[in-house]
Every structure is written in structure tokens, then in C-alpha cells.
N, CA, C and O atoms as a GROMACS GRO file, in nm:
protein
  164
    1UNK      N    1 -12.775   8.328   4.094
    1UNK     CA    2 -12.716   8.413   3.992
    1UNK      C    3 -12.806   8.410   3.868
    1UNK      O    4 -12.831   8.310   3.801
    2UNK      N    5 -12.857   8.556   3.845
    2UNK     CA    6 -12.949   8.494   3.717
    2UNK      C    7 -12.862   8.478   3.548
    2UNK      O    8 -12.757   8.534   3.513
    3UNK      N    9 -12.923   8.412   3.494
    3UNK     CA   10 -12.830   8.422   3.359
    3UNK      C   11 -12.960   8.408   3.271
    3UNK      O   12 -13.069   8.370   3.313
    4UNK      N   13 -12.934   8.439   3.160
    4UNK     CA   14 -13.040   8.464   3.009
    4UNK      C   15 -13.043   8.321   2.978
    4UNK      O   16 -12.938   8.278   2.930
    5UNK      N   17 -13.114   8.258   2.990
    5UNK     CA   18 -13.147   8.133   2.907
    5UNK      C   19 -13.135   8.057   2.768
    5UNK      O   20 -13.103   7.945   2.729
    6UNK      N   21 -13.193   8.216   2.697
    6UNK     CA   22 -13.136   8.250   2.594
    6UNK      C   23 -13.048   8.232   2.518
    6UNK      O   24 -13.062   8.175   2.410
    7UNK      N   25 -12.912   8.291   2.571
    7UNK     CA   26 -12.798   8.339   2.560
    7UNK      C   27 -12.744   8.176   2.566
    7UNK      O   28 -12.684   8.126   2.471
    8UNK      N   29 -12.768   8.110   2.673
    8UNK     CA   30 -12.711   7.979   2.708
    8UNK      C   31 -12.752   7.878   2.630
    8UNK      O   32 -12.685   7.775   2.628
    9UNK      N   33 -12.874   7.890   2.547
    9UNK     CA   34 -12.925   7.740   2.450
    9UNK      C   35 -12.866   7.839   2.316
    9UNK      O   36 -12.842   7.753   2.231
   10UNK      N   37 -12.834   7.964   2.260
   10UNK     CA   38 -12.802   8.001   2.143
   10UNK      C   39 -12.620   7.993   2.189
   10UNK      O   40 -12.563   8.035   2.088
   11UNK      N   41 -12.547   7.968   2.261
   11UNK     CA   42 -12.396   7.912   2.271
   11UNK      C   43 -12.401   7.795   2.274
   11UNK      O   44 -12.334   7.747   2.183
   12UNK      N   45 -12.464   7.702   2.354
   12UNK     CA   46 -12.464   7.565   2.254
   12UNK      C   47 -12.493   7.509   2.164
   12UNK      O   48 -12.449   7.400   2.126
   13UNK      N   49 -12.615   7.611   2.088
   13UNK     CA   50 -12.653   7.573   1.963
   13UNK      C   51 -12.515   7.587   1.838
   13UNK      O   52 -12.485   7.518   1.741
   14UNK      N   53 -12.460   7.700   1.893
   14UNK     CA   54 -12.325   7.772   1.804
   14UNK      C   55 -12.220   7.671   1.844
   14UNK      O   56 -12.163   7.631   1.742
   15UNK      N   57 -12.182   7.624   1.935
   15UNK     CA   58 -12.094   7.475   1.999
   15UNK      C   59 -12.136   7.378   1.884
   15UNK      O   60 -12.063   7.360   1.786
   16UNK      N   61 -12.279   7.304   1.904
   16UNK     CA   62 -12.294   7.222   1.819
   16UNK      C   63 -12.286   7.226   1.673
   16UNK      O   64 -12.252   7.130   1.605
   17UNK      N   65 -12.314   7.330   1.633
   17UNK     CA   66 -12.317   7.371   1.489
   17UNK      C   67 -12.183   7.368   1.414
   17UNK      O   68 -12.175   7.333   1.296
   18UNK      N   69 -12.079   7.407   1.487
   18UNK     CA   70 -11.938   7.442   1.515
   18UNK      C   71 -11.882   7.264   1.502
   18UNK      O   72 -11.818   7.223   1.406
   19UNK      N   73 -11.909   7.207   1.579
   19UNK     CA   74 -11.825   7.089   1.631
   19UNK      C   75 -11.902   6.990   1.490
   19UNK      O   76 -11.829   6.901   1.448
   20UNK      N   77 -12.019   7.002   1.431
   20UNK     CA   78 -12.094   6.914   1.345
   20UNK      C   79 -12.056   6.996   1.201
   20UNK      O   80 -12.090   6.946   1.094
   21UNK      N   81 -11.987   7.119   1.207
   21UNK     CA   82 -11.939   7.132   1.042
   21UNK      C   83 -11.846   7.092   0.986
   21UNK      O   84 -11.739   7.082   1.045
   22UNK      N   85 -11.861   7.055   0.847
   22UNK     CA   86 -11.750   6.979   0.758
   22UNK      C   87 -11.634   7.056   0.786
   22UNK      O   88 -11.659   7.163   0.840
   23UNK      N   89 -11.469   7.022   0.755
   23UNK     CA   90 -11.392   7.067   0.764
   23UNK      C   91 -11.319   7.060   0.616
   23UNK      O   92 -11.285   6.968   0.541
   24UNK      N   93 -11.310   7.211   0.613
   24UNK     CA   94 -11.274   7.256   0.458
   24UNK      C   95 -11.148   7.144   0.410
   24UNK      O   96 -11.140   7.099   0.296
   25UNK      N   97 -11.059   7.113   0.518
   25UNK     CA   98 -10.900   7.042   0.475
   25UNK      C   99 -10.935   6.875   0.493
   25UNK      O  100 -10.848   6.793   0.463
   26UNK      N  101 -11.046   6.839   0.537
   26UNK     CA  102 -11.072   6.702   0.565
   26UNK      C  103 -11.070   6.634   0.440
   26UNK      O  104 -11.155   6.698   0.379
   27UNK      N  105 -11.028   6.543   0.359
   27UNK     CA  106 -11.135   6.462   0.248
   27UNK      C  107 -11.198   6.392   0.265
   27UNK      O  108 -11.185   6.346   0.379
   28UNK      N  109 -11.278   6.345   0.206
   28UNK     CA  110 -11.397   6.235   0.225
   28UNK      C  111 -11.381   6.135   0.115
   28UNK      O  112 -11.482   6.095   0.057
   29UNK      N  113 -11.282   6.099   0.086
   29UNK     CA  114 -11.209   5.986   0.037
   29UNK      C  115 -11.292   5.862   0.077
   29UNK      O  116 -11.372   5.802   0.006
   30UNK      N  117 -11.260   5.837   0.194
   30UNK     CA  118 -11.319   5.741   0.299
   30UNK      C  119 -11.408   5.783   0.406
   30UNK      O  120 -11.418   5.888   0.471
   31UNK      N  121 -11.463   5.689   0.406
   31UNK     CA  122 -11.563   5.688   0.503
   31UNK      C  123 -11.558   5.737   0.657
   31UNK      O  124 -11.516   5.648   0.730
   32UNK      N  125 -11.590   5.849   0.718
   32UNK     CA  126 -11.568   5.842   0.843
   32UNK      C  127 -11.615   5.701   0.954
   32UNK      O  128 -11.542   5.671   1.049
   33UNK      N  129 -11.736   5.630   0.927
   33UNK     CA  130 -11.760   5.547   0.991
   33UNK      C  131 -11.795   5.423   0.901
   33UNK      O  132 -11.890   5.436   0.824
   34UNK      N  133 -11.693   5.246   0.905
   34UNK     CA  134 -11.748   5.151   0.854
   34UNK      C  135 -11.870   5.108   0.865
   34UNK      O  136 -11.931   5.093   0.970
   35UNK      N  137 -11.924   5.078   0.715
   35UNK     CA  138 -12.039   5.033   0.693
   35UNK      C  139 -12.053   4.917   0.734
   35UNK      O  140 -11.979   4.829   0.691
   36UNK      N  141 -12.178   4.883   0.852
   36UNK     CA  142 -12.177   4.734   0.886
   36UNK      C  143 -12.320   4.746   0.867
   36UNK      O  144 -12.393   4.845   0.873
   37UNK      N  145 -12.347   4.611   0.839
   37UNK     CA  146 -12.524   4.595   0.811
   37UNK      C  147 -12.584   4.548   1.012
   37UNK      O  148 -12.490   4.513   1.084
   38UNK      N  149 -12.650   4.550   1.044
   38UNK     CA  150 -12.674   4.560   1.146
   38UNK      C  151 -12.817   4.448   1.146
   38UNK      O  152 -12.917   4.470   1.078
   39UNK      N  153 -12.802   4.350   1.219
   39UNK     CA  154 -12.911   4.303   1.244
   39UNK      C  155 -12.982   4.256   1.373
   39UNK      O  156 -12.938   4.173   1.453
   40UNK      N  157 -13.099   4.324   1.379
   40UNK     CA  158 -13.205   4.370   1.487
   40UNK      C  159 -13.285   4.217   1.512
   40UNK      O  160 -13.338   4.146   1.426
   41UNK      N  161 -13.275   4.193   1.661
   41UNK     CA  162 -13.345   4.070   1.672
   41UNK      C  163 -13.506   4.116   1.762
   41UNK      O  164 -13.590   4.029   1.786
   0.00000   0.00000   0.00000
């Protein structure tokens, strides 16, 4: 079945773009993710 390639990396680009934008009703009060210091051995 052929399909546009195209078409298929510019709908997931619009997916990702979509799923990674701020949300107008969210606050950012707090942190979505705790700050931990991380140490690399």
C-alpha cells in the first residue's frame, strides 16, 4: 500500500508538538519533575 512519507513524519511531528505544548489551565507553581542532583560514577 503506498502512503506519502511525508504526510506520515509531518502527523507525528504535529502529535509531538501537540503532546509537548504548555497547557494554557496548567500552573507552574510547582515543579513538574523533583529536582534531584544526580551523581555519575
Amino acid at each position: 500500500m503506498p502512503t506519502d512519507h511525508y504526510a506520515v513524519l509531518r502527523a507525528l511531528l504535529r502529535a509531538e508538538a501537540a503532546r509537548n505544548a504548555p497547557k494554557p489551565q496548567a500552573k507552574q507553581e510547582k515543579p513538574q519533575q523533583p529536582t534531584q542532583k544526580r551523581t555519575g560514577s
